[in-house]
Phi, psi and omega in degrees: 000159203263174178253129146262150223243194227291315191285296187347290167345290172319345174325282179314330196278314198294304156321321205277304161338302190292329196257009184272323198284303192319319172309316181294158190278346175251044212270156158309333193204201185191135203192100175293337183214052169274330203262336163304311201276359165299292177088198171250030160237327156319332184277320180305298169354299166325296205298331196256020098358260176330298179301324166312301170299291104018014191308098202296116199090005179204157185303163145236173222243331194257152177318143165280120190302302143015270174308321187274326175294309182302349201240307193308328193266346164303294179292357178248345167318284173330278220287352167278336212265294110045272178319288174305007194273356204261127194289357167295316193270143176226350201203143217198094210232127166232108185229121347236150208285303183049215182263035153310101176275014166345335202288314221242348193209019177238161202238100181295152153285167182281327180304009187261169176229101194247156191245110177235128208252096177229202193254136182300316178283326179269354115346315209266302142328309186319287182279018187255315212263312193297292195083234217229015197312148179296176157195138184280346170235153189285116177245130166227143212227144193227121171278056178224161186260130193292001181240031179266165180275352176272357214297344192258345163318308171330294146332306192295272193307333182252031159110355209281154152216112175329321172287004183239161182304124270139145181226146191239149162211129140241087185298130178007068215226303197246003163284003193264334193249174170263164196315312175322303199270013118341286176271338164314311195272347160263359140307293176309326188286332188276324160319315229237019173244113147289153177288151216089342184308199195219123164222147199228107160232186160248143190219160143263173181248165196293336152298315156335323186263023179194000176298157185253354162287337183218075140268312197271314187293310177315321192286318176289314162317305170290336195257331164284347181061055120248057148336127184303150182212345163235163150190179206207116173274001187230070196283012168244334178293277173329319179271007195239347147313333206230036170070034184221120205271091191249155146282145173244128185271157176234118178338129168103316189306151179306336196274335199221076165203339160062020205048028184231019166266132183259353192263144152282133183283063199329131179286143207282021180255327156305129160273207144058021185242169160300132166221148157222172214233103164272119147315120141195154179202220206241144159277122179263167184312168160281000000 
């Protein structure tokens, strides 16, 4: 099986998540092939997570990771299952996909089209892990890495058509790059939308990335060689730059909470505190 490298990883940590929440008897979702695709290295990964958050003996401190991967993939569940309802949408692009089965377990009308857009070695896992499973929507995968200058050539080429209405996921993607290639990649997504698409992410804000309160999540991230690298205090600013009029819901807030978020929710004019925002709105005209 090919290796992966250190953000890549992070793939594997997110499955071992989906598949710790699938266990549960109250869990959010249910994702059949989370714990194949974790493997045995997705559970280490967790566990040394977990130790950090989680501290024997001592109160915490740190955002719960668990919790916030639980809400987060509920809520982004929603908002595609949501999107496609509307028959004008045909397209359905999650860059990057990693090992996300969304393909297999959210219930596509047949007339999508999902584009899951990854690094050519985690595609390659992906399906060594996968096999051959039936699946109701044409799923197609584009091998590139998203800070490549070709990934929308790419895009292009497996079928995608820009002019037509399309819904975006960028899942736990852009606190790992830095800022230039940030706007490089909402660039591209904005090229590569009509208006009216549907676009969605997740962000932290630029405190997250320096509080000495999330020094132990930061550290374990870094000491794997991904390190956190963007974040944003204005996450509706930034997307209304790159042609997307969006809103940001903040995890705990009513819209994004399912009754598992455990932190009091800051209101957003406090400062100096962690936030992370999941984003989404509409590509408005140029």
């Amino acid at each position: 099986m090919p290796r992966l490298d250190a953000i890549e990883r992070t793939a594997l940590l997110t499955a071992a998540i989906r598949a710790a929440e699938s266990r549960r008897p109250d869990r959010l979702y249910d994702d059949p092939y989370a714990a194949a695709f974790a493997g045995d290295v997705g559970p280490e990964l967790l566990a040394e997570v977990r130790s950090v958050t989680f501290p024997s003996g001592r109160a915490r401190t740190l955002p719960s990771t668990p919790d916030y991967n639980a809400i987060r993939t509920r809520f982004f569940d929603e908002y595609l299952t949501a999107a496609v309802r509307d028959p004008a949408v045909e397209q359905v692009v999650i860059a990057p996909v990693g090992m996300d089965a969304r393909a297999f377990r959210l219930p596509w009308p047949r007339r999508i089209r999902l584009f899951e857009v990854d690094r050519p070695v985690v595609l390659s896992v992906k399906d060594d892990v996968l096999g051959d499973p039936p699946c109701a929507v044409d799923r197609r995968q584009v091998g590139v890495d998203l800070r490549a200058d070709d990934w929308t050539d790419r895009l292009l080429a497996a079928g995608y058509d820009p002019a037509a209405p399309s819904v975006w996921l960028l899942e736990g993607l852009l606190y790992y790059i830095p800022e230039p290639d940030v706007h490089r990649i909402l660039d591209g997504v904005r090229a590569m939308t009509a208006p009216g698409s549907l676009v969605a992410a997740d962000v932290v804000n630029g405190a997250a990335l320096r509080l000495p309160t999330m020094r132990g999540l930061l550290d374990v991230f870094a000491g794997w060689g991904c390190p956190w690298l963007f974040g944003t205090d204005e996450p509706e600013a930034l997307f209304a730059a790159h042609g997307v009029a969006a809103t940001a819901v903040q995890p705990g807030e009513p819209a994004a909470d399912y009754g598992r978020w455990p932190d009091p929710v800051p209101p957003r004019e406090e400062t100096e505190v962690r936030r992370v925002f999941f984003v989404h709105g509409l590509r408005t005209g140029d």
